[in-house]
C-alpha positions as CSV (number, residue, x, y, z in Angstrom):
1,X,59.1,103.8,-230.6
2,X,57.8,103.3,-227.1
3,X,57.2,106.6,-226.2
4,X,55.3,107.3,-229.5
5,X,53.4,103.9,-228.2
6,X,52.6,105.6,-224.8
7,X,51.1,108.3,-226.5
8,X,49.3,106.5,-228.8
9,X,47.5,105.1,-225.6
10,X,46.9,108.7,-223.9
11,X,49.9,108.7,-221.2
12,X,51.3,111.4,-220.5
13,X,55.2,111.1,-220.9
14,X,57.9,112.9,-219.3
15,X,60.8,111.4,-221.3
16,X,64.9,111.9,-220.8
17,X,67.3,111.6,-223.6
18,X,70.8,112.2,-224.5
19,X,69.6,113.2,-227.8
20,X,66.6,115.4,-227.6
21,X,67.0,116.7,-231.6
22,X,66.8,113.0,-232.6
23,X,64.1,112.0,-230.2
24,X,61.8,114.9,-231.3
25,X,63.0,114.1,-235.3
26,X,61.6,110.6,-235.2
27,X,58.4,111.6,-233.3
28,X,57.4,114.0,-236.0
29,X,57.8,111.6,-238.3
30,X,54.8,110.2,-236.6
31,X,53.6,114.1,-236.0
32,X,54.0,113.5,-232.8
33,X,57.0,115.6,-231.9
34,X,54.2,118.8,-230.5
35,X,51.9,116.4,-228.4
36,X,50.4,118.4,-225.1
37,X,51.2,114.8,-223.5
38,X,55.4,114.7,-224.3
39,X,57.4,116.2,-222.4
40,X,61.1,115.9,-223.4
41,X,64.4,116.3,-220.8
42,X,68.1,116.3,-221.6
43,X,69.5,113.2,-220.0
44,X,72.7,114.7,-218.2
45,X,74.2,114.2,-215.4
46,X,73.7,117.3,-213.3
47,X,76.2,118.6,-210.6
48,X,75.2,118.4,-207.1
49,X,74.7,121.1,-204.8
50,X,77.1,122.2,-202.3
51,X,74.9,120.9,-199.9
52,X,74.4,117.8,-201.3
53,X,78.0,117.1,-201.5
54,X,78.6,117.8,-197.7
55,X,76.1,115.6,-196.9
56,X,77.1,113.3,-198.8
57,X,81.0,113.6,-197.3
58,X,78.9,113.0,-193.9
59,X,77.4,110.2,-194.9
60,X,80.5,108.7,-195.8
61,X,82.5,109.4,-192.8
62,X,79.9,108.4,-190.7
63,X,79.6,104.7,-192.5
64,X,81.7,101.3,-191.4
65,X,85.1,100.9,-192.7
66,X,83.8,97.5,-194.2
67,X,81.4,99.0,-195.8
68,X,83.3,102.2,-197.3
69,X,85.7,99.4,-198.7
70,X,83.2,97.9,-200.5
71,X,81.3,101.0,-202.0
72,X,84.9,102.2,-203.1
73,X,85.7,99.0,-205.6
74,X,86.4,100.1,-208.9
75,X,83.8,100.2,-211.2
76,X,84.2,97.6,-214.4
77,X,84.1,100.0,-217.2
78,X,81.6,97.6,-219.3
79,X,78.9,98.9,-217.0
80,X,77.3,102.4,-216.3
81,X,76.9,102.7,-212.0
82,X,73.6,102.0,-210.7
83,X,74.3,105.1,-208.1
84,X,74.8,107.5,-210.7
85,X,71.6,106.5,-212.3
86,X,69.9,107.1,-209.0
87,X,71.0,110.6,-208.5
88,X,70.4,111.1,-212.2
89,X,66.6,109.9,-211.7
90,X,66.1,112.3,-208.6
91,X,67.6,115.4,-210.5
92,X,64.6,114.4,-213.2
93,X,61.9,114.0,-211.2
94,X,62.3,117.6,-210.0
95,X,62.3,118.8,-213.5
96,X,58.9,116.6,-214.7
97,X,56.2,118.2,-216.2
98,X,53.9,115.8,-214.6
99,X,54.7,113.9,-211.4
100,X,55.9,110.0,-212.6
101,X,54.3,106.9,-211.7
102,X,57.0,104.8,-213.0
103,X,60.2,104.9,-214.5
104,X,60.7,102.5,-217.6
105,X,64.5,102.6,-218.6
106,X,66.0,101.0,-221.9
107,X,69.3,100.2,-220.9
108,X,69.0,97.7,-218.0
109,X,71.8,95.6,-219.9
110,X,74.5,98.3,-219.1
111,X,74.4,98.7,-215.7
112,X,76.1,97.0,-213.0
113,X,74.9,93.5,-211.3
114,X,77.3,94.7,-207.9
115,X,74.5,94.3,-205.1
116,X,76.5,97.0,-203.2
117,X,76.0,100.2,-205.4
118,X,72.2,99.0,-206.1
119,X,71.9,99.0,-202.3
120,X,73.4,102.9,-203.0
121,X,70.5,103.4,-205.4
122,X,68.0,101.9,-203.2
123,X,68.9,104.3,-200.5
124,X,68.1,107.6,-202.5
125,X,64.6,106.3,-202.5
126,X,63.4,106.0,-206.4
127,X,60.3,105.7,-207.6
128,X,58.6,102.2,-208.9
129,X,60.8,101.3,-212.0
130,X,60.8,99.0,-214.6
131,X,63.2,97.9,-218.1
132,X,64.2,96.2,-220.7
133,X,66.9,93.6,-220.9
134,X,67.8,92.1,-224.3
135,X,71.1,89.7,-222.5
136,X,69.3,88.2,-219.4
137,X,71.0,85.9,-217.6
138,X,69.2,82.4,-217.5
139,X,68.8,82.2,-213.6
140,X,68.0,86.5,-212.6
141,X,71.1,86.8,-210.5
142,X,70.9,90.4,-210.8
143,X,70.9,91.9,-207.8
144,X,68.5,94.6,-208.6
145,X,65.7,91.7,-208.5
146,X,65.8,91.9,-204.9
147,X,65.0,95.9,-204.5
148,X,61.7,96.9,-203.5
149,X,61.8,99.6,-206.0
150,X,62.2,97.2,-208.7
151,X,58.6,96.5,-210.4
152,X,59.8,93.7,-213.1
153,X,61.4,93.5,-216.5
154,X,60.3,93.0,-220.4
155,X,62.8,90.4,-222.2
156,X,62.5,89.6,-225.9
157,X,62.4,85.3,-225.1
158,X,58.8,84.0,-224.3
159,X,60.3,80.8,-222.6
160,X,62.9,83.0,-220.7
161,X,60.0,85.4,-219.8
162,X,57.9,82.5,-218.4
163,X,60.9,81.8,-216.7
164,X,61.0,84.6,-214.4
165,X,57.7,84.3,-213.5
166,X,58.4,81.6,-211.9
167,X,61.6,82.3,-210.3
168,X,60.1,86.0,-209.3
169,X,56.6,86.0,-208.5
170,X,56.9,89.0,-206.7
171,X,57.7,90.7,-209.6
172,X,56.0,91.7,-212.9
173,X,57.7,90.1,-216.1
174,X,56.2,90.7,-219.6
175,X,57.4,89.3,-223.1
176,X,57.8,92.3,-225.6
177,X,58.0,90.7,-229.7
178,X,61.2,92.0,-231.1
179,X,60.0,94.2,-234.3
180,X,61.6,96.0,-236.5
181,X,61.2,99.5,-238.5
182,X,60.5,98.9,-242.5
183,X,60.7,102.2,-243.9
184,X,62.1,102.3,-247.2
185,X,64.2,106.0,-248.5
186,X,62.6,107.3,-251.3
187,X,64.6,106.7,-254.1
188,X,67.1,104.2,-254.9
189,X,70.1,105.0,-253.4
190,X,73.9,104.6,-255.1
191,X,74.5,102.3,-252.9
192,X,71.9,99.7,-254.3
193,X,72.0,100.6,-257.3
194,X,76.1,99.5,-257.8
195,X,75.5,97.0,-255.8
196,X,72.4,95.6,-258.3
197,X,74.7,96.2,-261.3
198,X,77.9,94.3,-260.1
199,X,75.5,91.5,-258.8
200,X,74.5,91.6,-263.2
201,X,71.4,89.3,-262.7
202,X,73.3,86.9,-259.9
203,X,71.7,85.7,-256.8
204,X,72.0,88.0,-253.7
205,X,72.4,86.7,-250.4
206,X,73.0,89.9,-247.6
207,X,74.9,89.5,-244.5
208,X,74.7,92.9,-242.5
209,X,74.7,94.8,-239.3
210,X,77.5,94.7,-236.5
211,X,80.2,92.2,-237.6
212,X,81.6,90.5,-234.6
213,X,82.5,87.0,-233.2
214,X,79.1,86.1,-233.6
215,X,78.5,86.5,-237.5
216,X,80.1,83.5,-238.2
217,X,82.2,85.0,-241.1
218,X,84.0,81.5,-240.9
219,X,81.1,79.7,-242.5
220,X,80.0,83.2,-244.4
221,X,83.3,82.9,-246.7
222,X,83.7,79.5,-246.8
223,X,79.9,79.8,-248.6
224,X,81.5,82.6,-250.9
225,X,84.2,80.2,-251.9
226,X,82.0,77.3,-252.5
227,X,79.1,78.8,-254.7
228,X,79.2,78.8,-258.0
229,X,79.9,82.7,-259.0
230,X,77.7,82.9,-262.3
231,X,74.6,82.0,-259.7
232,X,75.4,83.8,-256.6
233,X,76.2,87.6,-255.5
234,X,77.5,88.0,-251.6
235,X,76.7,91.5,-249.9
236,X,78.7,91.9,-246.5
237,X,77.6,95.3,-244.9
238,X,78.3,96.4,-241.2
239,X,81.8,97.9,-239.6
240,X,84.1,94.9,-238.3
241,X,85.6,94.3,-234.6
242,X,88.3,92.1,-235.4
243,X,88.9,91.5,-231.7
244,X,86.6,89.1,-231.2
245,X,87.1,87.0,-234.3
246,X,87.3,83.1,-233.5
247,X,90.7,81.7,-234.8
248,X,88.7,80.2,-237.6
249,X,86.9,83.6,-238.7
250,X,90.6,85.3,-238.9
251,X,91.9,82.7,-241.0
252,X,89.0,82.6,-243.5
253,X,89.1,87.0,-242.9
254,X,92.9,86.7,-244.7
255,X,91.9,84.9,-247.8
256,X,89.7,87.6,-248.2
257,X,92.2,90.3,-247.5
258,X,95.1,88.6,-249.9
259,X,91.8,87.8,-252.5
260,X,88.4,89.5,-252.4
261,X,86.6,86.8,-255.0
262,X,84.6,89.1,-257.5
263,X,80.8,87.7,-256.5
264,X,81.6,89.4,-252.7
265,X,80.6,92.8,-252.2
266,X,82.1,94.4,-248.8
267,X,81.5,97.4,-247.2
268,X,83.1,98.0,-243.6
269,X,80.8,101.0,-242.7
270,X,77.7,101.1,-240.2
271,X,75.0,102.6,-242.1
272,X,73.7,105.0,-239.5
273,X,70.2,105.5,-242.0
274,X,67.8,102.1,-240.8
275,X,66.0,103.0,-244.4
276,X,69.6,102.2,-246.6
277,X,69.9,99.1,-244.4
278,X,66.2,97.7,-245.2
279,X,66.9,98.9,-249.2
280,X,69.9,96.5,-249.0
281,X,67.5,94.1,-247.8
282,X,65.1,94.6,-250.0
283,X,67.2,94.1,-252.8
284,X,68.8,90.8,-251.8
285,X,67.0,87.4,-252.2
286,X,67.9,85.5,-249.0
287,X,69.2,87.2,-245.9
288,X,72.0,85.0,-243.9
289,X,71.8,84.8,-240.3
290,X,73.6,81.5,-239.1
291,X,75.1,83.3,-236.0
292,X,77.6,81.4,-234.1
293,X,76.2,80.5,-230.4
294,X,73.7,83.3,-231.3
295,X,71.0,82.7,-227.6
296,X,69.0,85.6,-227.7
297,X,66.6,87.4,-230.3
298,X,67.7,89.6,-233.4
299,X,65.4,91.4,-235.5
300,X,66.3,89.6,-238.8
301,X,63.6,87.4,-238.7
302,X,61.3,90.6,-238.6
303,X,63.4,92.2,-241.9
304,X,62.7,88.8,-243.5
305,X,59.1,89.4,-243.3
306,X,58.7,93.1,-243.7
307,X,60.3,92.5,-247.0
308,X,59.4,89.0,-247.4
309,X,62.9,87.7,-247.9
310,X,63.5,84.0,-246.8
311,X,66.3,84.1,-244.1
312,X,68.9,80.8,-243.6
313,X,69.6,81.0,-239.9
314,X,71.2,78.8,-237.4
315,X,69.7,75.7,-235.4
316,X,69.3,74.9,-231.8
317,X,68.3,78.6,-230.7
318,X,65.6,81.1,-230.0
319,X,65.7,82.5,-234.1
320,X,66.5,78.9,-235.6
321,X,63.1,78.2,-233.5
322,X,61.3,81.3,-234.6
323,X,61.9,80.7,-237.9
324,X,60.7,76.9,-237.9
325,X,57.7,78.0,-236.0
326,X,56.8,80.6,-238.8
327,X,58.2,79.0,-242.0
328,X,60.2,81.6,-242.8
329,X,63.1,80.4,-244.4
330,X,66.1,77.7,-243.4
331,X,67.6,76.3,-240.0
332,X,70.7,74.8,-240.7
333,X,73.9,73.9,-238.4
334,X,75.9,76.5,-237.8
335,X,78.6,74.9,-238.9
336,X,77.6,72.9,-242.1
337,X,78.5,74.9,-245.1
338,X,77.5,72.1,-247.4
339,X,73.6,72.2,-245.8
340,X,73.7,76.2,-246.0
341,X,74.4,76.1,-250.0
342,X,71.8,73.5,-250.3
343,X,69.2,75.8,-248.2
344,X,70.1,78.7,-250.5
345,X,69.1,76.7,-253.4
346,X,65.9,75.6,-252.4
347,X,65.1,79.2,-250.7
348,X,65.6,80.9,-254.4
349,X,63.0,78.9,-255.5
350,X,59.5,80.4,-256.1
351,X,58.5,81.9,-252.8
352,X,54.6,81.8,-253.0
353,X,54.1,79.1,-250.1
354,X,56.0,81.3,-247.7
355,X,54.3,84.6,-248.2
356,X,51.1,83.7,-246.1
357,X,54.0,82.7,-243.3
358,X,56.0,86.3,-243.9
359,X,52.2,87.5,-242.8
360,X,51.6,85.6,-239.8
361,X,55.0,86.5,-238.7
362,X,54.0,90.7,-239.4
363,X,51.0,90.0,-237.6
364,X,52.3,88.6,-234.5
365,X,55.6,90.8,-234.4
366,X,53.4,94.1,-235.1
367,X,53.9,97.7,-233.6
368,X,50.1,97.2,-232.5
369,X,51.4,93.6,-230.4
370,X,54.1,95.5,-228.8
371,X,52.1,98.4,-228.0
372,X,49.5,96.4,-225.9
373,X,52.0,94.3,-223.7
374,X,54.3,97.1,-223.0
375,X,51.0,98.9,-221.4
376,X,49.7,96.2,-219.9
377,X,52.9,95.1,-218.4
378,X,53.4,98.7,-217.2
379,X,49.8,99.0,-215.9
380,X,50.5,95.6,-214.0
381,X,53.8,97.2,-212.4
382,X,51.8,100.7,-211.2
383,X,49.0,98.5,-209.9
384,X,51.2,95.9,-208.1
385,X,53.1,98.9,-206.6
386,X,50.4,100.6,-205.3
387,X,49.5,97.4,-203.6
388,X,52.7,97.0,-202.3
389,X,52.7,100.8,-200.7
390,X,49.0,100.5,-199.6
391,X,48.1,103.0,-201.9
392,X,44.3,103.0,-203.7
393,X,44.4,102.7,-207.6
């Protein structure tokens, strides 16, 4: 999606990815897969030269013992290593079709925060980069804040975004609107169509993607157990990680594994196709979201307006306020199972005051929006770089 944006806007884009085949599938979707401006690289991780590696045994010889002991500290295995992204940058750059400007990465979330080996990736002398981070921490502890080479970040929160600026005005922050992809397959697929017949006429309320901790599948069954079954129809899609259950989600989880009730339909499967998972959607008639402790943005809010569904989600966070703002469905406690099954009877009700809101929402959370800050923000990053290096625009 953003590199399709960047060519929408003439850039030229040298782009590395692990997946090439699907990159190059989804851009010809948009026939963009033969653009003279793309420019597609396998993201590997190339071996260095023998050269490079005695060097680099120099270099390590040659350093304190203080600081050899704290380059060697293990690496937590949540996070990829800032180094290794630095040599895999450099090994890029060489093979560019056109010389970069600016790096953006995508995965700023996975790396990590240990100043030390960003220190080690400052030292191989990158270019200006830039990212995303969907998990920001509330006070930008991360020590790649400090780097020179660091231009700024895009978050998905406009308070937290507004935030930074403050904390970092040295630095270039930008607020991207989390959007979503709408396309529907072509023709009905099994899937819906057993679900449609079990539901017989019933009610559908859809709870899907990655079930963990956060779901909330506490207050999810305990809302299966108290609606009335000739009304309602329960769709539960999206592969489980039991591990991070709350006590109270496992205990409600083996009710359901000694008794599935007949109005809940489970499927513990990812669905890999985006197109299946919006034909759910667009089937059901109210999405629940009522995550538990659920901070940061989701793109629910954006399904619930694509396919102009009204979506019950929790109170007291960024989509409980997104959804208030816009109108587009419930905010409830994330607790209260009485106030949810009280929201999904009023949300079944006609829906033709909320579809002017479902616009407003499309309008503002639009491919066209997010084109226009991500190239402005990254215009603002080249420009303040430049500056920085006493280089001309």
């Amino acid at each position: 999606m953003f590199v399709s944006l960047l060519l929408d806007a003439g850039w030229r884009v040298n782009v590395a990815t692990p997946d090439a085949k699907d990159l190059l599938h989804r851009l010809r979707v948009r026939n963009q897969a033969d653009s003279a401006q793309l420019h597609v690289l396998e993201w590997n991780v190339l071996q260095r030269s023998f050269f490079q590696r005695v060097l680099g045994r120099l270099h390590r010889l040659l350093r304190p013992a203080s600081v050899i002991a704290a380059q060697t500290v293990e690496l937590d295995p949540r996070y990829l290593d800032p180094g290794e992204f630095g040599h895999r940058l450099r090994a890029l750059y060489k093979k560019c079709k056109w010389r970069p400007v600016i790096a953006f990465t995508m995965y700023m979330d996975m790396y990590a925060p240990d100043p030390k080996r960003w220190e080690a990736f400052e030292l191989q002398g990158p270019l200006p980069w830039a990212g995303i981070r969907f998990v920001p921490s509330e006070i930008a502890t991360e020590a790649y804040y400090q780097l020179n080479s660091c231009a700024g970040m895009c978050f998905l929160d406009e308070t937290l975004c507004q935030k930074y600026r403050q904390l970092l005005p040295q630095k270039t922050f930008e607020y991207l609107p989390d959007i979503t992809e709408s396309a529907l397959p072509a023709a009905a697929s099994e899937l819906v169509l057993n679900i449609k017949s079990r539901a017989k006429g019933r009610k559908i309320v859809f709870l899907g993607g990655t079930l963990g901790g956060n779901k909330n599948l506490s207050s999810w069954y305990q809302l299966v157990a108290t609606a009335d079954s000739s009304q309602w129809y329960f769709v539960q899609i999206g592969e489980m990680f039991e591990d991070t259950l709350s006590k109270e989600d496992l205990i409600e989880l083996s009710k359901i594994k000694q008794y599935c009730p007949e109005n809940l339909y489970i499927k513990l499967e990812y669905l890999p196709d985006e197109a299946m998972f919006n034909e759910v959607i667009n089937a059901s008639d109210v999405i629940f979201a009522v995550y538990r402790n659920f901070t940061i943005s989701s793109n629910m809010p954006g399904k619930a307006a694509a396919f102009n569904k009204p979506i019950l989600v929790a109170e007291g966070h960024l989509m409980g306020q997104r959804v208030a703002q816009y109108g587009l469905g419930a905010v409830v406690p994330q607790d209260d199972v009485a106030m949810m099954m009280s929201a999904l009877q009023t949300l079944v009700q006609p829906l033709a005051s909320l579809s002017d809101n479902f616009q407003a929402y499309r309008n503002d959370f639009s491919l066209s929006a997010l084109g226009q800050r991500l190239i402005g923000f990254l215009q603002a990053c080249i420009a303040q770089s430049r500056q920085q290096t006493g280089q001309g625009l």
